[in-house]
N, CA, C and O atoms as CSV, one atom per row, in Angstrom:
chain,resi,resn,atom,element,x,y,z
A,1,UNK,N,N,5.599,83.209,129.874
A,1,UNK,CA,C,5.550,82.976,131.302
A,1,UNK,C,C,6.173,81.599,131.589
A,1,UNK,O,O,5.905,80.668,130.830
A,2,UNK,N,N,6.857,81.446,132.471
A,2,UNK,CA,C,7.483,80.317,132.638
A,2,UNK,C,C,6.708,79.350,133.618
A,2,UNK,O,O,5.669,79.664,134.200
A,3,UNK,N,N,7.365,78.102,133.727
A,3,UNK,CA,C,6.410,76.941,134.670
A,3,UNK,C,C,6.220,77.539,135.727
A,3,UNK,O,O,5.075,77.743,136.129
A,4,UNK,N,N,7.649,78.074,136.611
A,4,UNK,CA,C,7.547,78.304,137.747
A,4,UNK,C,C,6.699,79.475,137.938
A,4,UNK,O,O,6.061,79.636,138.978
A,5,UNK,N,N,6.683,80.003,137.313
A,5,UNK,CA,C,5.547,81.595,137.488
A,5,UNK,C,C,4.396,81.438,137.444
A,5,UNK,O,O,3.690,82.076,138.226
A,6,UNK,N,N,3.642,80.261,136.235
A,6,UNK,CA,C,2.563,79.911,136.815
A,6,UNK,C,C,2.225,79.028,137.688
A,6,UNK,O,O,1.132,78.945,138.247
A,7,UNK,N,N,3.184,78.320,137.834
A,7,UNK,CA,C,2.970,77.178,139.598
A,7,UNK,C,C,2.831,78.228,140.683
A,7,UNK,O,O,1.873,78.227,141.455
A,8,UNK,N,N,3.904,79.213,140.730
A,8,UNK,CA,C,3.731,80.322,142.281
A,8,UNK,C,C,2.126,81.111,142.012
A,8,UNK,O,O,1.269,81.147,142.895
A,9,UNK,N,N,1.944,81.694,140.666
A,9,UNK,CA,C,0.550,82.171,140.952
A,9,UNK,C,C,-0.792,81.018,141.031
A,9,UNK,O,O,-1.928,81.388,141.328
A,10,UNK,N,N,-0.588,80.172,140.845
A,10,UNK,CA,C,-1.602,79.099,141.118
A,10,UNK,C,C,-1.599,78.943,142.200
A,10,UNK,O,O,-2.703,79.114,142.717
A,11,UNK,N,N,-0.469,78.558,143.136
A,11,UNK,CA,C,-0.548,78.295,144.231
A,11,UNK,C,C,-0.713,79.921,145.272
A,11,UNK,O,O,-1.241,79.811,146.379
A,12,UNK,N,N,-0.438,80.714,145.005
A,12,UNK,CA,C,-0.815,81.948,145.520
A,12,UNK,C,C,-2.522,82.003,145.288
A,12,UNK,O,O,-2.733,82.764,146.233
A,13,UNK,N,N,-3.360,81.848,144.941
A,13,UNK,CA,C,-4.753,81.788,144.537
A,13,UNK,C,C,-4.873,80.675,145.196
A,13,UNK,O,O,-5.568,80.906,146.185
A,14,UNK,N,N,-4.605,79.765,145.163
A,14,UNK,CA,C,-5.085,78.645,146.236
A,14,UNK,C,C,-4.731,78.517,147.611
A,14,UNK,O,O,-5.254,77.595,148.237
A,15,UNK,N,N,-4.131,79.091,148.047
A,15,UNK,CA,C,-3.975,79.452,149.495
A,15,UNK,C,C,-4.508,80.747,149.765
A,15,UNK,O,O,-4.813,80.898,150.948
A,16,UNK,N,N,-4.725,81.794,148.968
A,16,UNK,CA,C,-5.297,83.223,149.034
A,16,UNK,C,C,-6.934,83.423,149.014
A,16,UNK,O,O,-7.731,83.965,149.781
A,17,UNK,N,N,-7.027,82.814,147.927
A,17,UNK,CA,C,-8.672,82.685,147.181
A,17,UNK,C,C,-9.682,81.659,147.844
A,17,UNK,O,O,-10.770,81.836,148.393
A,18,UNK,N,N,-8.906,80.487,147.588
A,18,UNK,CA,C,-9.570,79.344,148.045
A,18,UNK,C,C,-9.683,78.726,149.094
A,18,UNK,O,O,-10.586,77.959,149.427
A,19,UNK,N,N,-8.072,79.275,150.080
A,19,UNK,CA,C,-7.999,79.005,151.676
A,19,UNK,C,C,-7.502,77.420,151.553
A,19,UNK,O,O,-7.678,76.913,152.661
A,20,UNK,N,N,-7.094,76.706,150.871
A,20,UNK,CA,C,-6.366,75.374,150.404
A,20,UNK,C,C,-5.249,75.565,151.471
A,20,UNK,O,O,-4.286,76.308,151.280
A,21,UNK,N,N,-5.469,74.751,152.756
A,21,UNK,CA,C,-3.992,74.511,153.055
A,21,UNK,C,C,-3.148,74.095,152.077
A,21,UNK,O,O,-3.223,73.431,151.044
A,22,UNK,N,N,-1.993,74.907,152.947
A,22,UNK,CA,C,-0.259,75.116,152.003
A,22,UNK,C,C,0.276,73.807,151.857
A,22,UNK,O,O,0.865,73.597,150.797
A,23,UNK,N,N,0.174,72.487,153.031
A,23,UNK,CA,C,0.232,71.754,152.917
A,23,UNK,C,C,-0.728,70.862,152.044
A,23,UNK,O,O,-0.218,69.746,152.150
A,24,UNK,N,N,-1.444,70.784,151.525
A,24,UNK,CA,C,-2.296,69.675,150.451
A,24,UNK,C,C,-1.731,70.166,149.117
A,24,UNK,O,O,-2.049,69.460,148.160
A,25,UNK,N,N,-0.622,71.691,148.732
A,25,UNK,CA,C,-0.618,71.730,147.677
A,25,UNK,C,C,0.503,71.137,147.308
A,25,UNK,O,O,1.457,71.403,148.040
A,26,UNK,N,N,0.710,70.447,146.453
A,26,UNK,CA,C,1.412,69.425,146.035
A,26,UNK,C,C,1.316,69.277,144.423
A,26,UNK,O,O,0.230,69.702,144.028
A,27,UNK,N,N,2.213,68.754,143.298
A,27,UNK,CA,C,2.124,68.699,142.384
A,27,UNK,C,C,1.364,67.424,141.946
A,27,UNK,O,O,0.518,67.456,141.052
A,28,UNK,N,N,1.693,66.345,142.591
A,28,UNK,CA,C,0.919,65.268,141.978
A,28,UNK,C,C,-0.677,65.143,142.956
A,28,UNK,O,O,-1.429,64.177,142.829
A,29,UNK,N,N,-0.989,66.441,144.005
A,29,UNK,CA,C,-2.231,66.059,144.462
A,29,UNK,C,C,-3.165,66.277,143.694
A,29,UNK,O,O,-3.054,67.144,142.828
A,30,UNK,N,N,-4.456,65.435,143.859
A,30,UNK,CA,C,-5.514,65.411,143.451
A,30,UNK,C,C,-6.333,66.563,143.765
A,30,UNK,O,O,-6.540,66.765,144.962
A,31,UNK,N,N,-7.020,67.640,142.618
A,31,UNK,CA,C,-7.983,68.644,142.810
A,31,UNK,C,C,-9.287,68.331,144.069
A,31,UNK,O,O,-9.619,68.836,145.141
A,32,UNK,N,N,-9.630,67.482,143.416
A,32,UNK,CA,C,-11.014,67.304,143.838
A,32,UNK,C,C,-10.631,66.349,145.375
A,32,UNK,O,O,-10.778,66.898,146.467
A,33,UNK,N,N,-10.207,65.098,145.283
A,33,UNK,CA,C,-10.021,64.228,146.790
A,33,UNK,C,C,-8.821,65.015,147.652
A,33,UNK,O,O,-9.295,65.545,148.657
A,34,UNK,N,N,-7.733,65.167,147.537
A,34,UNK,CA,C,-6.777,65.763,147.888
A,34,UNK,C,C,-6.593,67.023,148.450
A,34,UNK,O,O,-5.935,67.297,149.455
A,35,UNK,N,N,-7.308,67.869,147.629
A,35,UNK,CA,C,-7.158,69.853,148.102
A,35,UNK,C,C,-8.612,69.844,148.296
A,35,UNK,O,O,-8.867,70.826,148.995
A,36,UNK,N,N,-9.906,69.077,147.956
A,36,UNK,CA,C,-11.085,69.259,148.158
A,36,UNK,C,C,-11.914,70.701,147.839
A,36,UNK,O,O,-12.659,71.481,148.432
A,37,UNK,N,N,-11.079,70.483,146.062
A,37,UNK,CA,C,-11.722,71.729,145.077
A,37,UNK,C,C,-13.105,70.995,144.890
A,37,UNK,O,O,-13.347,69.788,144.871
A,38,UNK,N,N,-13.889,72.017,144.767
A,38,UNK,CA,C,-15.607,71.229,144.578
A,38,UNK,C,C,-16.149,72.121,143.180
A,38,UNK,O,O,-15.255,72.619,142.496
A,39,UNK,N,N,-17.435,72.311,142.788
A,39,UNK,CA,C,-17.602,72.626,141.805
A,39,UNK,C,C,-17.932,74.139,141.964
A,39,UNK,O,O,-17.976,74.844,140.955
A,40,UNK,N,N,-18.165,74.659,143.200
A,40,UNK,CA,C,-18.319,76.017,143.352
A,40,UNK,C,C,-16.929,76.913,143.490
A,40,UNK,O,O,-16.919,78.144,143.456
A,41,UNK,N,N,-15.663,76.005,143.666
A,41,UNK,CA,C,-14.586,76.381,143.584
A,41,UNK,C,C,-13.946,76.503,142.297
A,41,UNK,O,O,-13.027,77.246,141.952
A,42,UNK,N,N,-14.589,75.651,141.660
A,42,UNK,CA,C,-14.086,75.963,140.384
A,42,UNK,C,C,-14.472,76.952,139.289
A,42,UNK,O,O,-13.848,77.219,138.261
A,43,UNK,N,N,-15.946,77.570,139.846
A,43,UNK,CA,C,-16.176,79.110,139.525
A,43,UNK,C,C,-15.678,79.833,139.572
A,43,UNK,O,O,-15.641,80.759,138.762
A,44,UNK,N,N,-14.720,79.631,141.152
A,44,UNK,CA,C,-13.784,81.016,141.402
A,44,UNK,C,C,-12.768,81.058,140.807
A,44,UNK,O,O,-12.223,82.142,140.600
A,45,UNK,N,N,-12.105,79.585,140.259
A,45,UNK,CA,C,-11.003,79.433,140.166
A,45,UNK,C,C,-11.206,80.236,138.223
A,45,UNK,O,O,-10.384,81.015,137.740
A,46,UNK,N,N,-12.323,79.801,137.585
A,46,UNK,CA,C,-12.116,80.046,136.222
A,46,UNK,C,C,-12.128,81.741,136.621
A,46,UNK,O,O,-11.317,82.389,135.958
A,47,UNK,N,N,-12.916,82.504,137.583
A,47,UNK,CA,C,-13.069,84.442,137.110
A,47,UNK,C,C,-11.372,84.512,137.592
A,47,UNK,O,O,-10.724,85.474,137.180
A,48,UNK,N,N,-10.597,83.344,138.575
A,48,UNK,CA,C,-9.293,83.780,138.880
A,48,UNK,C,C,-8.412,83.778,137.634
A,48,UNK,O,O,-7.747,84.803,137.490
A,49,UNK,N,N,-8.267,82.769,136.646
A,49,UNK,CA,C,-7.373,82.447,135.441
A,49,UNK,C,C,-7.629,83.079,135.202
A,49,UNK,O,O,-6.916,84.065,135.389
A,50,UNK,N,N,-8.856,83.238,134.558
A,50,UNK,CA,C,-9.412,84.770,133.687
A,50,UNK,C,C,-8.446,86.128,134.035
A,50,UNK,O,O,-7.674,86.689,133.259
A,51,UNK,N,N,-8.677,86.402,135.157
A,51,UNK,CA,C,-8.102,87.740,135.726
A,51,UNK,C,C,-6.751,87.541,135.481
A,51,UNK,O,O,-6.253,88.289,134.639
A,52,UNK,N,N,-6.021,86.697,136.022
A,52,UNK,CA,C,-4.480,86.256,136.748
A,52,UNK,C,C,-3.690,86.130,135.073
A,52,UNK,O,O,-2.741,86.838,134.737
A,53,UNK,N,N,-4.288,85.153,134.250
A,53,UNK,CA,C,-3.386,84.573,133.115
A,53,UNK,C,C,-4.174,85.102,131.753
A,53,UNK,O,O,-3.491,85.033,130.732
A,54,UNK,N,N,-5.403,85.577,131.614
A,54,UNK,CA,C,-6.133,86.446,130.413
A,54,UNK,C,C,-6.628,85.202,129.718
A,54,UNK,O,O,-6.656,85.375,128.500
A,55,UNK,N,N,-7.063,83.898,130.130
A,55,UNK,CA,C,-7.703,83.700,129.073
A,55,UNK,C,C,-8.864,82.543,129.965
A,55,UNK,O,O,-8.654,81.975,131.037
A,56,UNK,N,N,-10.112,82.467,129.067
A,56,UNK,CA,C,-10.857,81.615,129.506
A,56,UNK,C,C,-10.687,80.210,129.803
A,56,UNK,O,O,-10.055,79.667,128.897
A,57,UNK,N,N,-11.071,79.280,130.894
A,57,UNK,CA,C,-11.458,78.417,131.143
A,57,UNK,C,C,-12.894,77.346,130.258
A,57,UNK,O,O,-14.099,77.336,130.513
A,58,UNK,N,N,-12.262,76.713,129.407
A,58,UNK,CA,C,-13.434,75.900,128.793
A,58,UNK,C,C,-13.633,74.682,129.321
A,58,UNK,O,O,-13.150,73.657,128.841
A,59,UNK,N,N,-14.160,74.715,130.064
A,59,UNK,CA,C,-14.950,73.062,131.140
A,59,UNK,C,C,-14.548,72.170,130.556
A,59,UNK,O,O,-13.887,71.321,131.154
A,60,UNK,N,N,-14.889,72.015,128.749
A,60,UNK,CA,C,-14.767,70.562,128.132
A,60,UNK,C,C,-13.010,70.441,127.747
A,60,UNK,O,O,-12.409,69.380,127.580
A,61,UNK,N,N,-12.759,71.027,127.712
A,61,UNK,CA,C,-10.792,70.810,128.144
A,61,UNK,C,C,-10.635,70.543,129.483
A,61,UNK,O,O,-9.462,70.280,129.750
A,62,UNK,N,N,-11.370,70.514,130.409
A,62,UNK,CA,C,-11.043,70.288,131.755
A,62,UNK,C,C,-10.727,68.881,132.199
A,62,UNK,O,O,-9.996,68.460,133.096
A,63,UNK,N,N,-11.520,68.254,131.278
A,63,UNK,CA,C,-12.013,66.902,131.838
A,63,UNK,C,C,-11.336,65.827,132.461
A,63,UNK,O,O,-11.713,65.071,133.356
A,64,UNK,N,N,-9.953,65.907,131.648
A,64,UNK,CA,C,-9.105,64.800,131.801
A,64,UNK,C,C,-8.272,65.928,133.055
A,64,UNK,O,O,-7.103,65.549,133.121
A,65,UNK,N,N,-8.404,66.613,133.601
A,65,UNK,CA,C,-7.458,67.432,134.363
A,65,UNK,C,C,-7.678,67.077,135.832
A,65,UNK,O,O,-8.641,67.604,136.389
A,66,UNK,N,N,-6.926,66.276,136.500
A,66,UNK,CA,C,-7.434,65.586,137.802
A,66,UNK,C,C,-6.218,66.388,138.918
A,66,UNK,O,O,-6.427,66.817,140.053
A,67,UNK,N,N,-5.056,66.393,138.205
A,67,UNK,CA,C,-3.942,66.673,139.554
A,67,UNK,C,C,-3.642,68.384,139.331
A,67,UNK,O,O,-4.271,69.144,138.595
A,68,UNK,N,N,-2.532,68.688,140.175
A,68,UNK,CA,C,-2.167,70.133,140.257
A,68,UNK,C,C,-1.532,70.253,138.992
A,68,UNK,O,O,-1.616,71.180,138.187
A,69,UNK,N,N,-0.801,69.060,138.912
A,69,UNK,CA,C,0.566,69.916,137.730
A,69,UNK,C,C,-0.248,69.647,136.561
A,69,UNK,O,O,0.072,70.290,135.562
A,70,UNK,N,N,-1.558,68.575,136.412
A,70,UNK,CA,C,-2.260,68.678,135.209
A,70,UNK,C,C,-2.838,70.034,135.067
A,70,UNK,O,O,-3.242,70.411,133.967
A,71,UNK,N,N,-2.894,70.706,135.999
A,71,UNK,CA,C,-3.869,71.785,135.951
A,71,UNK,C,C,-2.454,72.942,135.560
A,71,UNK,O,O,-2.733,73.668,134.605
A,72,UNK,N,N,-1.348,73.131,136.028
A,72,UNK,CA,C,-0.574,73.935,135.265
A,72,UNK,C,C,0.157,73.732,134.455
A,72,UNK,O,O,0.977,74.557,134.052
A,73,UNK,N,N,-0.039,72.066,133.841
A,73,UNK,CA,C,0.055,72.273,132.387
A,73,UNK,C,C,-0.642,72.510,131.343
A,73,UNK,O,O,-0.156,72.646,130.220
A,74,UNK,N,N,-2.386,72.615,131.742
A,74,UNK,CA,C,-2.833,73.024,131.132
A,74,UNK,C,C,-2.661,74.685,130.696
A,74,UNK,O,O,-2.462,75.149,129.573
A,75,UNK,N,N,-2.798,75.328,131.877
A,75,UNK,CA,C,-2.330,76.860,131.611
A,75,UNK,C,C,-1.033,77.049,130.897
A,75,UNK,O,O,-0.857,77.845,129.975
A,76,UNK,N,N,-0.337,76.421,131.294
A,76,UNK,CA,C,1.124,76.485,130.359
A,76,UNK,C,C,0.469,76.458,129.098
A,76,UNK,O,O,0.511,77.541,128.514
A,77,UNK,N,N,-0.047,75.659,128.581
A,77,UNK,CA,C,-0.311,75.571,127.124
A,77,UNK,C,C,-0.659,76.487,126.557
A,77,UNK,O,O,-0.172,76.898,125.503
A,78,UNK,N,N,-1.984,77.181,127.448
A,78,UNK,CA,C,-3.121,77.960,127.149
A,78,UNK,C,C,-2.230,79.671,126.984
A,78,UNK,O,O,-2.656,80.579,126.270
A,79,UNK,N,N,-0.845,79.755,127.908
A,79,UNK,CA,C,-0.500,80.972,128.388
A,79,UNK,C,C,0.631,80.900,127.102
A,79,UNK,O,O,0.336,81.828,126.348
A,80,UNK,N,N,1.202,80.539,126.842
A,80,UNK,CA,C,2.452,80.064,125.907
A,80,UNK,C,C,2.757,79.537,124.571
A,80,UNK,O,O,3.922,79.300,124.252
Protein backbone atom coordinates (compact mmCIF):
# COMPACT_ATOMS: atom_id res chain seq x y z
CA UNK A 1 0.00 0.00 0.00
CA UNK A 2 1.48 3.14 -0.73
CA UNK A 3 1.80 6.56 1.47
CA UNK A 4 -0.73 8.16 -0.44
CA UNK A 5 -3.36 5.37 -0.03
CA UNK A 6 -2.96 5.30 3.44
CA UNK A 7 -3.00 9.19 3.96
CA UNK A 8 -6.52 9.25 1.67
CA UNK A 9 -7.96 6.36 3.87
CA UNK A 10 -6.95 7.99 7.10
CA UNK A 11 -8.18 11.00 6.18
CA UNK A 12 -11.45 9.50 4.73
CA UNK A 13 -12.15 7.99 8.44
CA UNK A 14 -11.47 11.19 9.91
CA UNK A 15 -13.79 13.27 8.24
CA UNK A 16 -16.33 10.18 7.86
CA UNK A 17 -15.99 8.42 11.31
CA UNK A 18 -14.82 11.01 13.46
CA UNK A 19 -16.50 14.22 11.83
CA UNK A 20 -12.75 16.04 12.04
CA UNK A 21 -13.13 19.06 10.01
CA UNK A 22 -11.39 18.76 6.50
CA UNK A 23 -9.72 21.73 7.40
CA UNK A 24 -7.68 20.72 10.81
CA UNK A 25 -6.45 17.76 8.70
CA UNK A 26 -3.12 18.54 8.03
CA UNK A 27 0.10 16.53 8.07
CA UNK A 28 2.07 18.20 10.66
CA UNK A 29 -1.30 18.76 12.90
CA UNK A 30 -1.43 17.70 16.23
CA UNK A 31 -3.94 14.56 17.13
CA UNK A 32 -4.94 15.48 20.32
CA UNK A 33 -4.66 19.85 20.45
CA UNK A 34 -5.16 20.39 16.77
CA UNK A 35 -8.01 17.79 15.34
CA UNK A 36 -9.15 17.32 19.12
CA UNK A 37 -8.83 13.34 18.94
CA UNK A 38 -9.63 12.41 22.70
CA UNK A 39 -9.36 9.04 24.17
CA UNK A 40 -12.81 7.78 23.21
CA UNK A 41 -11.80 8.57 19.68
CA UNK A 42 -9.16 6.64 19.73
CA UNK A 43 -11.33 3.49 20.35
CA UNK A 44 -12.91 4.15 17.20
CA UNK A 45 -10.03 4.93 15.50
CA UNK A 46 -8.14 1.42 16.63
CA UNK A 47 -11.86 -1.02 15.52
CA UNK A 48 -11.24 1.56 12.23
CA UNK A 49 -7.33 0.38 11.42
CA UNK A 50 -8.36 -2.87 12.44
CA UNK A 51 -11.12 -3.03 9.79
CA UNK A 52 -9.53 -0.50 7.06
CA UNK A 53 -5.59 -1.78 7.17
CA UNK A 54 -5.94 -5.58 9.10
CA UNK A 55 -3.89 -5.12 11.82
CA UNK A 56 -4.06 -4.17 15.50
CA UNK A 57 -3.40 -1.04 17.25
CA UNK A 58 -0.96 -1.55 20.33
CA UNK A 59 -1.35 1.65 22.67
CA UNK A 60 2.34 1.14 23.88
CA UNK A 61 3.67 1.90 20.20
CA UNK A 62 1.43 4.79 20.29
CA UNK A 63 3.13 6.84 22.60
CA UNK A 64 5.57 8.84 20.89
CA UNK A 65 2.78 9.36 18.02
CA UNK A 66 1.60 13.06 18.45
CA UNK A 67 1.03 14.41 14.67
CA UNK A 68 -0.96 13.08 11.52
CA UNK A 69 1.93 12.02 9.41
CA UNK A 70 3.37 10.35 12.74
CA UNK A 71 0.31 8.50 12.78
CA UNK A 72 0.67 7.35 8.97
CA UNK A 73 3.91 6.50 9.40
CA UNK A 74 3.22 4.44 11.80
CA UNK A 75 0.67 2.40 9.66
CA UNK A 76 3.06 2.53 6.85
CA UNK A 77 5.30 0.46 8.85
CA UNK A 78 2.73 -1.72 10.35
CA UNK A 79 0.98 -2.19 6.58
CA UNK A 80 4.35 -2.72 4.57
Amino acid sequence: MTRNEIEEKVREFLIDDLEIDEDKIKGDAMLKDDMGIDSLDFVDIVVIVEKKFGFKIKPEEMVDVKTLNQFCDYIEKKVN
